[in-house]
Biopython code that builds the backbone (N, CA, C, O; Angstrom):
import numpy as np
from Bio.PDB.StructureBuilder import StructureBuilder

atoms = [
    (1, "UNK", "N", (-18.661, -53.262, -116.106)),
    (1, "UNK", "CA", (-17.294, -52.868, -116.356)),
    (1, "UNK", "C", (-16.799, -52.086, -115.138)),
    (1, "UNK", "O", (-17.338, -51.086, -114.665)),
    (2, "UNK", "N", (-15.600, -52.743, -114.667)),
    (2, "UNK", "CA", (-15.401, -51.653, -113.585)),
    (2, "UNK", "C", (-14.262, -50.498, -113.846)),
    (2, "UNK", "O", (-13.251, -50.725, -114.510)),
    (3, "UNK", "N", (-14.568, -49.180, -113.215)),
    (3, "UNK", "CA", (-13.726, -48.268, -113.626)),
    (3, "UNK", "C", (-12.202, -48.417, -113.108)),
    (3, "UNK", "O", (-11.876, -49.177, -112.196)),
    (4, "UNK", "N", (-11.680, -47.921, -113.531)),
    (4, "UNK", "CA", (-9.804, -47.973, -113.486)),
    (4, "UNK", "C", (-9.892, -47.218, -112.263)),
    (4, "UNK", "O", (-9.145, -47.875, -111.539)),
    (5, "UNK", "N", (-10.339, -46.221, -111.532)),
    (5, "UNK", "CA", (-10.244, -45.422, -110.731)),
    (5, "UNK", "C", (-10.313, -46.351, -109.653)),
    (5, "UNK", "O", (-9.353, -46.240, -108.891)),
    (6, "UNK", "N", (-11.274, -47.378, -109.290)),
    (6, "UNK", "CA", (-11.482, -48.824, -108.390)),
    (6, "UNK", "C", (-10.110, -49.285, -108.253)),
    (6, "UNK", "O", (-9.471, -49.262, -107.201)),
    (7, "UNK", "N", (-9.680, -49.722, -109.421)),
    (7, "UNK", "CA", (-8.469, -50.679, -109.246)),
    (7, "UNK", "C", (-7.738, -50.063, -108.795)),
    (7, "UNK", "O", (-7.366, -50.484, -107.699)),
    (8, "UNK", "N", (-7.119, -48.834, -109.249)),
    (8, "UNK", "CA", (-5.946, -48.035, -108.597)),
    (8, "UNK", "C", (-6.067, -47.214, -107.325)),
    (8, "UNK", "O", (-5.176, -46.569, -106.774)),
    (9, "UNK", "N", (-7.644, -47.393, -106.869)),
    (9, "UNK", "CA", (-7.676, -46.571, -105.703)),
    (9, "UNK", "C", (-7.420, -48.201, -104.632)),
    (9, "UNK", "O", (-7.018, -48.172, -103.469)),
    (10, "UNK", "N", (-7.701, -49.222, -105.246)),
    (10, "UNK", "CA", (-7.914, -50.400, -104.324)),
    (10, "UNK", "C", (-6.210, -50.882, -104.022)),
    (10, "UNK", "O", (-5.701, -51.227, -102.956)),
    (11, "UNK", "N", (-5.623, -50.763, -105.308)),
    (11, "UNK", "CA", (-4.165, -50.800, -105.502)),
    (11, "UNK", "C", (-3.162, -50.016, -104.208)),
    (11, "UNK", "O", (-2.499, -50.517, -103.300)),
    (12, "UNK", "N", (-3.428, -48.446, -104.645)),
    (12, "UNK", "CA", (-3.320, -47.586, -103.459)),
    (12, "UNK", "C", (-3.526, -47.720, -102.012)),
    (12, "UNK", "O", (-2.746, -47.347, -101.136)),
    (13, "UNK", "N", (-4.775, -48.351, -101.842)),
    (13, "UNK", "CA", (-5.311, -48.762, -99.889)),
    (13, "UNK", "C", (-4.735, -49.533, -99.965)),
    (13, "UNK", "O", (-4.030, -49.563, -98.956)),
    (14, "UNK", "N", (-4.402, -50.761, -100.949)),
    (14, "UNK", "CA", (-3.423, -52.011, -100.333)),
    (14, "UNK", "C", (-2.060, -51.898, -99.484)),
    (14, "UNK", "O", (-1.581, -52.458, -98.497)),
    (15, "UNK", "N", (-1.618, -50.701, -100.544)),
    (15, "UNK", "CA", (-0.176, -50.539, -100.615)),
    (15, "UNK", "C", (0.003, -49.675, -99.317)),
    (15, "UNK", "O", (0.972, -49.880, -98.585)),
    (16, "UNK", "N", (-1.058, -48.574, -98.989)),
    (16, "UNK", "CA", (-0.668, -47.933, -97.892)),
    (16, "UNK", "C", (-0.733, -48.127, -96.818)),
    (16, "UNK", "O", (-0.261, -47.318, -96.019)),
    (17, "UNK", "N", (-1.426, -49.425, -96.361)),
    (17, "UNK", "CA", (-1.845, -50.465, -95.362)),
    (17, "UNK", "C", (-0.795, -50.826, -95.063)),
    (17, "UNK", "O", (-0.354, -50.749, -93.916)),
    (18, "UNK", "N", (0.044, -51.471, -96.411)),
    (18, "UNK", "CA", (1.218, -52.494, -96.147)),
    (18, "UNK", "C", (1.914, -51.059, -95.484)),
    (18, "UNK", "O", (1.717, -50.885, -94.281)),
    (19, "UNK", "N", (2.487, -50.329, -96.012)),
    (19, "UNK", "CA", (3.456, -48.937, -95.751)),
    (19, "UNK", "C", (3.066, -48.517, -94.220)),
    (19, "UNK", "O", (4.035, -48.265, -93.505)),
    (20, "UNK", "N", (1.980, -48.427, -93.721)),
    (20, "UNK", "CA", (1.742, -48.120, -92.566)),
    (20, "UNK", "C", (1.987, -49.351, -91.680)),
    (20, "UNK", "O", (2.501, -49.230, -90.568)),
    (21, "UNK", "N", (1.597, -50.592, -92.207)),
    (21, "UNK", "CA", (1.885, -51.773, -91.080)),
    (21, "UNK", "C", (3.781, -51.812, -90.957)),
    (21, "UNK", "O", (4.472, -52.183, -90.008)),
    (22, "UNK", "N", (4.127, -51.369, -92.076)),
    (22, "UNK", "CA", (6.021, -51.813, -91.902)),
    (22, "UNK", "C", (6.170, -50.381, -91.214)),
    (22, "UNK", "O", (7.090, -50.421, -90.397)),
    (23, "UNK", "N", (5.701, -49.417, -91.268)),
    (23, "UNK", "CA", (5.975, -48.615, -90.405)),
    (23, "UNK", "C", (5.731, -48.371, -88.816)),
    (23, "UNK", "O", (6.371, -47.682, -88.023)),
    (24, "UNK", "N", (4.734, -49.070, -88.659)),
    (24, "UNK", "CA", (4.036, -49.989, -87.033)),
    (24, "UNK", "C", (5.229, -50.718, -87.032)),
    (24, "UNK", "O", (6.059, -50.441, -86.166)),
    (25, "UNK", "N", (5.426, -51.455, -87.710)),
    (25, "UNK", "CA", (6.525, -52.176, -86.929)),
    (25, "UNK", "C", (8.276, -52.084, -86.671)),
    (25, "UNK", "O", (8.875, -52.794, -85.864)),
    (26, "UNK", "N", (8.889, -51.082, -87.519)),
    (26, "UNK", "CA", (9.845, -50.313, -87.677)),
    (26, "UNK", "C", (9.786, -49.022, -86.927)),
    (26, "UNK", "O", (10.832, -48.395, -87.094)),
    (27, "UNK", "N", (8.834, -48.339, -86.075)),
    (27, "UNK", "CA", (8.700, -47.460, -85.059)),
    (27, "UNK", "C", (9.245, -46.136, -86.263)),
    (27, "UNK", "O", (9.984, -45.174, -86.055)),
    (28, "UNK", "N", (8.726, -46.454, -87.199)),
    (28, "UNK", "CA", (8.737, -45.244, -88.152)),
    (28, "UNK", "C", (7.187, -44.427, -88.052)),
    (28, "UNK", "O", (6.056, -44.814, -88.350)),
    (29, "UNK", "N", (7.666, -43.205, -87.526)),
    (29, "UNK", "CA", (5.912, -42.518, -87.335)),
    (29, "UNK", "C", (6.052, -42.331, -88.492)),
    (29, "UNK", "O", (5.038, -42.848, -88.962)),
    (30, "UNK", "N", (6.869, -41.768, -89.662)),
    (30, "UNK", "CA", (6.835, -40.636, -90.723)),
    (30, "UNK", "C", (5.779, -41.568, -92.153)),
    (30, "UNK", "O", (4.782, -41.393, -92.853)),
    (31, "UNK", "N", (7.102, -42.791, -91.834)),
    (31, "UNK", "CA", (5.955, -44.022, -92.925)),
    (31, "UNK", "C", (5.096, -44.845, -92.502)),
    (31, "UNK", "O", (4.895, -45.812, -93.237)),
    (32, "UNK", "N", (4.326, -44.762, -91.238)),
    (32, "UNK", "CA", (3.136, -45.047, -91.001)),
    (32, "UNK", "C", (2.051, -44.330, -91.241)),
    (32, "UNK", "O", (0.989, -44.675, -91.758)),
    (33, "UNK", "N", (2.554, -42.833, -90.636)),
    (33, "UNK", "CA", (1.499, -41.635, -91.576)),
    (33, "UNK", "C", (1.625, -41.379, -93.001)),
    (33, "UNK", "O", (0.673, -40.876, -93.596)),
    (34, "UNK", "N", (2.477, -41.612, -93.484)),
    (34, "UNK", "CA", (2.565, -41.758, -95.040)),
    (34, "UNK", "C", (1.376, -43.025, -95.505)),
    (34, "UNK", "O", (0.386, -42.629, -96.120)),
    (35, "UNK", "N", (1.459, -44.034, -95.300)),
    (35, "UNK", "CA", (0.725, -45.313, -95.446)),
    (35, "UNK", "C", (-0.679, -44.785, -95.124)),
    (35, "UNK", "O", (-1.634, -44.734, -95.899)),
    (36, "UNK", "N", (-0.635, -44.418, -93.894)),
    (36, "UNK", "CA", (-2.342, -44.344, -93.769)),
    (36, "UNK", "C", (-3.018, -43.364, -94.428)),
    (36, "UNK", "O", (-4.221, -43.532, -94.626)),
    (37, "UNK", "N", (-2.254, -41.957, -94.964)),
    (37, "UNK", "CA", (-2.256, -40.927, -95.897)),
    (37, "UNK", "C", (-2.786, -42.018, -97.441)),
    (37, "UNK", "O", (-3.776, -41.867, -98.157)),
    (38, "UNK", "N", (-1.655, -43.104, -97.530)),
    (38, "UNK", "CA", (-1.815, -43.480, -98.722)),
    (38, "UNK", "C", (-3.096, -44.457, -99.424)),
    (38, "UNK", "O", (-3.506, -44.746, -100.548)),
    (39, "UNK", "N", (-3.489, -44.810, -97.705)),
    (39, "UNK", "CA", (-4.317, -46.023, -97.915)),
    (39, "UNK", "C", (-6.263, -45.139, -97.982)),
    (39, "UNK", "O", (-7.350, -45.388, -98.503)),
    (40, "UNK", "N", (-5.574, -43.951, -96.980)),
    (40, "UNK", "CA", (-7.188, -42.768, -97.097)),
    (40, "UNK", "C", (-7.351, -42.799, -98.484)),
    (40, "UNK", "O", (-8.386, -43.251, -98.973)),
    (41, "UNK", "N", (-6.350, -42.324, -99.233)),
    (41, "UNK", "CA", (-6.350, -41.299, -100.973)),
    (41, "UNK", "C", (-7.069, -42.852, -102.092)),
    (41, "UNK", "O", (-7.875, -42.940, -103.018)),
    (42, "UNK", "N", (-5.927, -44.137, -101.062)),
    (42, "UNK", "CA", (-6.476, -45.082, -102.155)),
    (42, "UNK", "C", (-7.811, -45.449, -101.844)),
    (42, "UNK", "O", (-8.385, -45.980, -102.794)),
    (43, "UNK", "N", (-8.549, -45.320, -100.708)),
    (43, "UNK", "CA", (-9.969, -45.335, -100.551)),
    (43, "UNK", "C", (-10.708, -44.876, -101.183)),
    (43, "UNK", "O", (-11.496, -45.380, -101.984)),
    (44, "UNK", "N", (-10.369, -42.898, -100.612)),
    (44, "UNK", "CA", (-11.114, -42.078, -101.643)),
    (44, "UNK", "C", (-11.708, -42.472, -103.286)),
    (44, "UNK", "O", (-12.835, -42.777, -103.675)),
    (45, "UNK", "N", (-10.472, -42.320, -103.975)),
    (45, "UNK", "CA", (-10.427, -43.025, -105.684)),
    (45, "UNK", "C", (-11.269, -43.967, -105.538)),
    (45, "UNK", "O", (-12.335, -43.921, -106.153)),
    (46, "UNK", "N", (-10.928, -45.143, -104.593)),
    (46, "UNK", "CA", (-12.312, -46.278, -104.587)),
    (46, "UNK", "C", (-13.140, -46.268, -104.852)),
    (46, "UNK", "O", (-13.621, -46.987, -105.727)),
    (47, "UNK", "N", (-13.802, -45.276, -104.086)),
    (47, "UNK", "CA", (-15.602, -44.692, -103.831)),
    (47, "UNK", "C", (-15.859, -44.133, -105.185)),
    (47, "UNK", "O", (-16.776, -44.380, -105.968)),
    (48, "UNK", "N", (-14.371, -42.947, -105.334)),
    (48, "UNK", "CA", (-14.762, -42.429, -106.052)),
    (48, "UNK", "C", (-15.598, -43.106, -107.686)),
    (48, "UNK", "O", (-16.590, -42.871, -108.376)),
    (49, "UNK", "N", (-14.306, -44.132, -107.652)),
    (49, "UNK", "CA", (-14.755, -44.964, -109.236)),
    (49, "UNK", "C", (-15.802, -45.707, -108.843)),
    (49, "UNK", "O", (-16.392, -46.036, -109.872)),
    (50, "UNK", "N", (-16.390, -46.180, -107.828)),
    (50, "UNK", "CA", (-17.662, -46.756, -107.504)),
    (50, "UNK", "C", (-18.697, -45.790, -107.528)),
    (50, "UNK", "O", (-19.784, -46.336, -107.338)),
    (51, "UNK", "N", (-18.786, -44.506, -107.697)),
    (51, "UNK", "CA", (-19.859, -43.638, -107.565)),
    (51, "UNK", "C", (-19.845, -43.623, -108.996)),
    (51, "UNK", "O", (-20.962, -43.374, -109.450)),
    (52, "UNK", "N", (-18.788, -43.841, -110.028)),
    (52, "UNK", "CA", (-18.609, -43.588, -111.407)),
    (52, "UNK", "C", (-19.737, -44.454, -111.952)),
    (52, "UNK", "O", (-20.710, -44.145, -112.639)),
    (53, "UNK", "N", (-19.259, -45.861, -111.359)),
    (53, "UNK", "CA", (-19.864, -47.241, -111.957)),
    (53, "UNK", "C", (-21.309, -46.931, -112.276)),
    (53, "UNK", "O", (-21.854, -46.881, -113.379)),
    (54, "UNK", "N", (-22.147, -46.599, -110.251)),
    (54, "UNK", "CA", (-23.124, -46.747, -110.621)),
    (54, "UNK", "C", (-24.207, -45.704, -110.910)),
    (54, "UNK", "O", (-25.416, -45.926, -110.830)),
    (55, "UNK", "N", (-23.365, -43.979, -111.420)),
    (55, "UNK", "CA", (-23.696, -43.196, -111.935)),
    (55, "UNK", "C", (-23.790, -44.050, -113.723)),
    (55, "UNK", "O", (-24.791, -43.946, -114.433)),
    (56, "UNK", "N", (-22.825, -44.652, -114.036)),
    (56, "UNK", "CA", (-22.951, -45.386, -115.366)),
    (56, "UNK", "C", (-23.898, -46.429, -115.635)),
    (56, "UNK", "O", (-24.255, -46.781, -116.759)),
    (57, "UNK", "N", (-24.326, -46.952, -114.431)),
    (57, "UNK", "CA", (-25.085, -48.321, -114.888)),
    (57, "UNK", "C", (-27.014, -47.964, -114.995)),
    (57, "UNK", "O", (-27.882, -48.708, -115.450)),
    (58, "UNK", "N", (-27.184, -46.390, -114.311)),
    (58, "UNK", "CA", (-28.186, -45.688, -113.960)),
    (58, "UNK", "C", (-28.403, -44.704, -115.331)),
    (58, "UNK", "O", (-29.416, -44.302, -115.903)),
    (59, "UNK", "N", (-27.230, -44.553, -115.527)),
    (59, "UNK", "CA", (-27.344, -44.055, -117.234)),
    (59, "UNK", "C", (-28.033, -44.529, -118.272)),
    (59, "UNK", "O", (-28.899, -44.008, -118.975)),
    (60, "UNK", "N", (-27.309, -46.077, -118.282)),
    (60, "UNK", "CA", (-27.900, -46.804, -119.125)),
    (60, "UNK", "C", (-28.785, -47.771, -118.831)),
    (60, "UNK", "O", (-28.897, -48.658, -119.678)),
    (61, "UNK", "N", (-29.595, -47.858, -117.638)),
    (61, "UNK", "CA", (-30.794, -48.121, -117.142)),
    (61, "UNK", "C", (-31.990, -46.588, -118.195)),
    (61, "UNK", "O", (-32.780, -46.571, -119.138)),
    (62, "UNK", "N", (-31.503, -45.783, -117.412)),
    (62, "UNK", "CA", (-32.535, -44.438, -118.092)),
    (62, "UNK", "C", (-32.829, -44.866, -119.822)),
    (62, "UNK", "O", (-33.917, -45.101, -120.348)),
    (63, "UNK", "N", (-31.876, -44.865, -120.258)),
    (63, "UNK", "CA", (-31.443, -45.203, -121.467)),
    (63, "UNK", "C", (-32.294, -46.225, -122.276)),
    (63, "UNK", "O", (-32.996, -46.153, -123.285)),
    (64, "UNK", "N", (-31.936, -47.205, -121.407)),
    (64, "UNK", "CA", (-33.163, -48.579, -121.567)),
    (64, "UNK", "C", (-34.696, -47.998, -121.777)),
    (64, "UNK", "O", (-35.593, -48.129, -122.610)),
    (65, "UNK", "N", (-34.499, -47.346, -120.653)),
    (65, "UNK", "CA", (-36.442, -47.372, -120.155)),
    (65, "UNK", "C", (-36.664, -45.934, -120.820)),
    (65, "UNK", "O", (-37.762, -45.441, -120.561)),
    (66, "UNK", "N", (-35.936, -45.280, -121.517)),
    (66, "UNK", "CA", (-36.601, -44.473, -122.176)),
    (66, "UNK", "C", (-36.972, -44.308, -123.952)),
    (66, "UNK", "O", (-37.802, -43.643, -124.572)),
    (67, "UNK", "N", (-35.610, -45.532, -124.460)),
    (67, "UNK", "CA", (-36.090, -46.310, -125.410)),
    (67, "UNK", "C", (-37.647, -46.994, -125.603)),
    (67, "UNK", "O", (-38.485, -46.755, -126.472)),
    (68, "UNK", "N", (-37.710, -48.099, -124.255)),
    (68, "UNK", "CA", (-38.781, -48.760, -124.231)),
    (68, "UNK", "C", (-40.206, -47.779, -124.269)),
    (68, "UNK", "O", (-41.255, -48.137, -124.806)),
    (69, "UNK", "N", (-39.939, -46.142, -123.405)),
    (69, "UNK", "CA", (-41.196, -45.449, -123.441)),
    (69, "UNK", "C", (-41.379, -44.846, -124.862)),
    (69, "UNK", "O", (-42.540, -44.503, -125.085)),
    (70, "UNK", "N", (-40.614, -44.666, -125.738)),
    (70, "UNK", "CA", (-40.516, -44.364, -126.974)),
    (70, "UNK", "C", (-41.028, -45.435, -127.428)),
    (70, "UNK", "O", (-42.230, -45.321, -127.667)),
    (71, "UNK", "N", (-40.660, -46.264, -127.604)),
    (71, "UNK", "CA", (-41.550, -47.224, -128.929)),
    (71, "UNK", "C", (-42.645, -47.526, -127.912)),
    (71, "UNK", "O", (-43.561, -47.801, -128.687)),
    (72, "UNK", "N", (-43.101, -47.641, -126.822)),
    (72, "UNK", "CA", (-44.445, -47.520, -126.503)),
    (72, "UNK", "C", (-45.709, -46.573, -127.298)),
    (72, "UNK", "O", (-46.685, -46.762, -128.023)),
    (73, "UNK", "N", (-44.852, -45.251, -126.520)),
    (73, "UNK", "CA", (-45.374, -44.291, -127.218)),
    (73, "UNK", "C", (-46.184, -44.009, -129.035)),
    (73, "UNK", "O", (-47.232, -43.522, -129.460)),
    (74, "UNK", "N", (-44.970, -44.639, -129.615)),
    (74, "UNK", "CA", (-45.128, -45.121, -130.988)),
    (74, "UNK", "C", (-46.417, -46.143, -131.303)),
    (74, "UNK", "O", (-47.306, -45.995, -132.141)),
    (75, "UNK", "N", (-46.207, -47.263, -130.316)),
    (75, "UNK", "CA", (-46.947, -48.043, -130.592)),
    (75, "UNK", "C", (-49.069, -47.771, -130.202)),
    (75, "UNK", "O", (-50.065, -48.207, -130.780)),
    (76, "UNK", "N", (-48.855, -46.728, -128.797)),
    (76, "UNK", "CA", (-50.318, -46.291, -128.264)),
    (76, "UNK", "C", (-50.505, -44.796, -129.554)),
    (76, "UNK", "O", (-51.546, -44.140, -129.579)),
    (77, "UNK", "N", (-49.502, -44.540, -130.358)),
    (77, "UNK", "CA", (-49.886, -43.045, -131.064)),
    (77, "UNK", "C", (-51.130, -44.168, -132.690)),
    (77, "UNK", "O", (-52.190, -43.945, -133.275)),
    (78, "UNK", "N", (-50.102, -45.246, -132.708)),
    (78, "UNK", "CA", (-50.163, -45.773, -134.281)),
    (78, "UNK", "C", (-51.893, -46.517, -133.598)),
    (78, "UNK", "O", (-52.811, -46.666, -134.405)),
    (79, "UNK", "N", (-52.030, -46.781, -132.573)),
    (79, "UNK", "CA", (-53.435, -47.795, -131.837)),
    (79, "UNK", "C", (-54.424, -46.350, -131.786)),
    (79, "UNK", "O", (-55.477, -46.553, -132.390)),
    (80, "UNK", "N", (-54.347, -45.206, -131.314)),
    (80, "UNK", "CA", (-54.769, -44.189, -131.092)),
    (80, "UNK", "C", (-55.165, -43.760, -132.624)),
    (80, "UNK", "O", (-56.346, -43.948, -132.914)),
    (81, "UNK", "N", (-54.437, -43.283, -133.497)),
    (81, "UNK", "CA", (-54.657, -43.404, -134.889)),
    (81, "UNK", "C", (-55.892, -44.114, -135.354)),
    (81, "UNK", "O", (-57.029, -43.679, -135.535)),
    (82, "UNK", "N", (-55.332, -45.444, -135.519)),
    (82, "UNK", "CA", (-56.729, -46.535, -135.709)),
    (82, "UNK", "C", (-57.948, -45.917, -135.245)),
    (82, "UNK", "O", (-58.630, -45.007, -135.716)),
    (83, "UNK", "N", (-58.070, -46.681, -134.130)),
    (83, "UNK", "CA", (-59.133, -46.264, -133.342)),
    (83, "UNK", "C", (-59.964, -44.878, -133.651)),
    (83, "UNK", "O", (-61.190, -44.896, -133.763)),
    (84, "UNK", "N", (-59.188, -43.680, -133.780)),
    (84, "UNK", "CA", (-60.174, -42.309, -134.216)),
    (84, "UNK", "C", (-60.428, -42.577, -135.679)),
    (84, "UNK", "O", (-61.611, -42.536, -136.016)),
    (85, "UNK", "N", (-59.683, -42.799, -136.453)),
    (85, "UNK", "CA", (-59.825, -43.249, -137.978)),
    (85, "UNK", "C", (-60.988, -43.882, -137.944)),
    (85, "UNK", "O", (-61.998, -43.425, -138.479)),
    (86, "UNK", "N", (-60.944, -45.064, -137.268)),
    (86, "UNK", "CA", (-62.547, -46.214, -137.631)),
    (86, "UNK", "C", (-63.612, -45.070, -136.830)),
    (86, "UNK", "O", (-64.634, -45.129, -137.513)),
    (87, "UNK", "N", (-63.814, -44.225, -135.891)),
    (87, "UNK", "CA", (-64.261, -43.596, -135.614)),
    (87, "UNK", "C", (-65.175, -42.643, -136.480)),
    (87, "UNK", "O", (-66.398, -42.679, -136.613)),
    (88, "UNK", "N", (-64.456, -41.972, -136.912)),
    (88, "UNK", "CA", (-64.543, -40.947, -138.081)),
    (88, "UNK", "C", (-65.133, -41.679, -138.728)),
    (88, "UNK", "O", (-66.282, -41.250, -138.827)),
    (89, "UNK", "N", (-64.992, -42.694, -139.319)),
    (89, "UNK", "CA", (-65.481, -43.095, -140.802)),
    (89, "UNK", "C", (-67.179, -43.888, -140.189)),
    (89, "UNK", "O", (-68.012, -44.392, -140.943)),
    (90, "UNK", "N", (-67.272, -43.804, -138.985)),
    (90, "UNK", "CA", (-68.572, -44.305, -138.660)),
    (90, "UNK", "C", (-69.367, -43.548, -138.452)),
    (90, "UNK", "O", (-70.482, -43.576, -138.975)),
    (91, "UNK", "N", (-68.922, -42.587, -137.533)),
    (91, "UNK", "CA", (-69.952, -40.788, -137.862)),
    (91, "UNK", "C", (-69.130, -40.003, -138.486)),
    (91, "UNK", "O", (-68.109, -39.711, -137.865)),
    (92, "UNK", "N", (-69.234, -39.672, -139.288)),
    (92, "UNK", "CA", (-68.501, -38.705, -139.788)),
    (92, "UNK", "C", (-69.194, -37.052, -139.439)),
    (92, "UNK", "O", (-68.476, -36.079, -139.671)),
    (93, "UNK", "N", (-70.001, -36.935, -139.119)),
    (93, "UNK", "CA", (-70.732, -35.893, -138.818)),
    (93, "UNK", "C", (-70.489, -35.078, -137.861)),
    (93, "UNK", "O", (-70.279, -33.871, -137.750)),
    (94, "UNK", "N", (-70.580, -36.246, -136.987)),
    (94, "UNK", "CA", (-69.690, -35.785, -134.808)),
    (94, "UNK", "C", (-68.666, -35.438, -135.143)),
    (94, "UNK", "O", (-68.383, -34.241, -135.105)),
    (95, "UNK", "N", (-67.815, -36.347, -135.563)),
    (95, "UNK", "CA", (-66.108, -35.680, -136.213)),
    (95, "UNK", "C", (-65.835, -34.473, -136.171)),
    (95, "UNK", "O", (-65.093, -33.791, -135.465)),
    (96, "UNK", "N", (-66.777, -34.196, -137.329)),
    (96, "UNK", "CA", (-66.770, -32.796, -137.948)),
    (96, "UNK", "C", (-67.047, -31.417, -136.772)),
    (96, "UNK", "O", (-66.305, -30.471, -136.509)),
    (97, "UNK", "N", (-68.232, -31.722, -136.304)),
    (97, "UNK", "CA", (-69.226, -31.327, -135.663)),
    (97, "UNK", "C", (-67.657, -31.241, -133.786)),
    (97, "UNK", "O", (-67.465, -30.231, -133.109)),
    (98, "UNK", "N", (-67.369, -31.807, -133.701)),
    (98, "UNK", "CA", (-65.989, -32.201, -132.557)),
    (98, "UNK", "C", (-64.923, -31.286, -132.986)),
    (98, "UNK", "O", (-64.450, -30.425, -132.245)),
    (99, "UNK", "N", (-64.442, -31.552, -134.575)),
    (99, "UNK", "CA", (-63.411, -30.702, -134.947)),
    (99, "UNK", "C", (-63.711, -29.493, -135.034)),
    (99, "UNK", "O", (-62.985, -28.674, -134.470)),
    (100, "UNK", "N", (-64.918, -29.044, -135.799)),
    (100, "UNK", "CA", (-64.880, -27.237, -135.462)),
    (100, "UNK", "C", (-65.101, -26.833, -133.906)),
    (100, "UNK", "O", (-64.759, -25.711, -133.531)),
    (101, "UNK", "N", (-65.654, -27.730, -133.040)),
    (101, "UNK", "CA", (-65.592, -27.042, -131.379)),
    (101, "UNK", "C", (-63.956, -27.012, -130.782)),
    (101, "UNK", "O", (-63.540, -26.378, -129.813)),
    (102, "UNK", "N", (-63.325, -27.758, -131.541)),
    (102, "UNK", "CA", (-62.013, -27.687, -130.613)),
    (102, "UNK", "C", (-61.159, -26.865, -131.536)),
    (102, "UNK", "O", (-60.127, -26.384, -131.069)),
    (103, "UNK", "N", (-61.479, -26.643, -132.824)),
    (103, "UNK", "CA", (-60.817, -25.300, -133.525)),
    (103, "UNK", "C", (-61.492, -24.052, -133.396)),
    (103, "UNK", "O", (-61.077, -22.994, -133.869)),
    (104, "UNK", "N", (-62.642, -24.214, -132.684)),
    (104, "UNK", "CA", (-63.226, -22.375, -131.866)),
    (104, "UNK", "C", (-62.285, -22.225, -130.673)),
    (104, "UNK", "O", (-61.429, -21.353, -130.526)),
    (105, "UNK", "N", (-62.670, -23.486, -129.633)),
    (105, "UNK", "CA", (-61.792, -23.554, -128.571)),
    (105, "UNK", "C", (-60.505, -23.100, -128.638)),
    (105, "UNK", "O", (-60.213, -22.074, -128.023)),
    (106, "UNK", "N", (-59.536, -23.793, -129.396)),
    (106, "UNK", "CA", (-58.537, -23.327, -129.715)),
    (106, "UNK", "C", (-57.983, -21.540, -130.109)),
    (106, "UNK", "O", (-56.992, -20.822, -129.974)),
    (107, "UNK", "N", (-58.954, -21.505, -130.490)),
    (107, "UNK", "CA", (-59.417, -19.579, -131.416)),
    (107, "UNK", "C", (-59.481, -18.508, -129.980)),
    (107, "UNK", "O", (-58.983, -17.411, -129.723)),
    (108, "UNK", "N", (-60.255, -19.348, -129.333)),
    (108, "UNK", "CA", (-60.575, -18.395, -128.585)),
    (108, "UNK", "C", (-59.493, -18.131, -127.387)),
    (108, "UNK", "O", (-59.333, -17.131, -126.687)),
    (109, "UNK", "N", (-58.731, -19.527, -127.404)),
    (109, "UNK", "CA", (-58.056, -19.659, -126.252)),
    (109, "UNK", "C", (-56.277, -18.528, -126.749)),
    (109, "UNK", "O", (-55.552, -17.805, -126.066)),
    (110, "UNK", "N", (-56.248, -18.995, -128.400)),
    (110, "UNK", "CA", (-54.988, -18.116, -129.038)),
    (110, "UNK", "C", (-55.147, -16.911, -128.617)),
    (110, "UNK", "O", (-54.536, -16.288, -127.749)),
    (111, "UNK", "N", (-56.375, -16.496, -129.572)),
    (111, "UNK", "CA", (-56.718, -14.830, -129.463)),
    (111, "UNK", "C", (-57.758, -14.223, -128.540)),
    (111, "UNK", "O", (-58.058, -13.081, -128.890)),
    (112, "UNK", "N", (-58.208, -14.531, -127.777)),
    (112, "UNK", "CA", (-59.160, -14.374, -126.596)),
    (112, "UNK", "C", (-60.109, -13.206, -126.711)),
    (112, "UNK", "O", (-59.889, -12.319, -127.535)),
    (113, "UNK", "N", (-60.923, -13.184, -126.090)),
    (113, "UNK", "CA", (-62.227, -12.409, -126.331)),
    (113, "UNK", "C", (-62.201, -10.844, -126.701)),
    (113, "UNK", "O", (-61.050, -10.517, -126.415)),
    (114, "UNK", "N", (-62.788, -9.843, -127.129)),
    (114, "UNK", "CA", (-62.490, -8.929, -127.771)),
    (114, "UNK", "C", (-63.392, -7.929, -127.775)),
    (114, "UNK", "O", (-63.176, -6.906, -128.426)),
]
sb = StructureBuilder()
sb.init_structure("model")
sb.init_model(0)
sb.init_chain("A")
sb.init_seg("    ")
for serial, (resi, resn, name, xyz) in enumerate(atoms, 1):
    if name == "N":
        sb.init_residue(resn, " ", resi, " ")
    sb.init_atom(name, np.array(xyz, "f"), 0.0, 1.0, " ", f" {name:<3s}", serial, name[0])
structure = sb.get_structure()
């Protein structure tokens, strides 16, 4: 989609081109510098709505790819799941024996030595 700021800045350089060329040729300094005044400003806006665009199209690029890392995410949490589940249920002992070392760990790391 292109921004309105494009068209009317492109609108603008047209017009001040033309305004400065009839002023080149009418030995008018006042509306030749007017024109080229007009055709800078309609540049400017140009860029400007072109910096809009592809500040917008980088948006919704991010957008994309951070959807896609989300249901990744989802999908390695729900595989991760599995996997320790069938785990567990094959030793259940280590599990156990795993879970109270990383809930001391944890203990010690909250409230620290004493």
């Amino acid at each position: 989609m292109v921004d309105t700021d494009r068209i009317v800045g492109a609108a603008k350089e047209l017009g001040g081109k033309v305004q400065g060329a009839a002023g080149d040729l009418t030995g008018s300094s006042r509306s030749s510098v007017e024109g080229r005044y007009r055709e800078a400003e309609g540049r400017a806006q140009d860029i400007y709505g072109q910096a809009k665009d592809t500040l917008r199209d980088v948006a919704d690029n991010v957008q994309d790819y951070a959807g896609e890392a989300y249901d990744r995410g989802g999908h390695y949490l729900r595989d991760g799941g599995r996997a320790v589940g069938s785990r567990v249920e094959e030793n259940p002992f280590i599990a156990l024996v795993i879970a109270g070392a990383v809930g001391y760990g944890l203990a010690l790391l909250l409230h620290g030595r004493r």
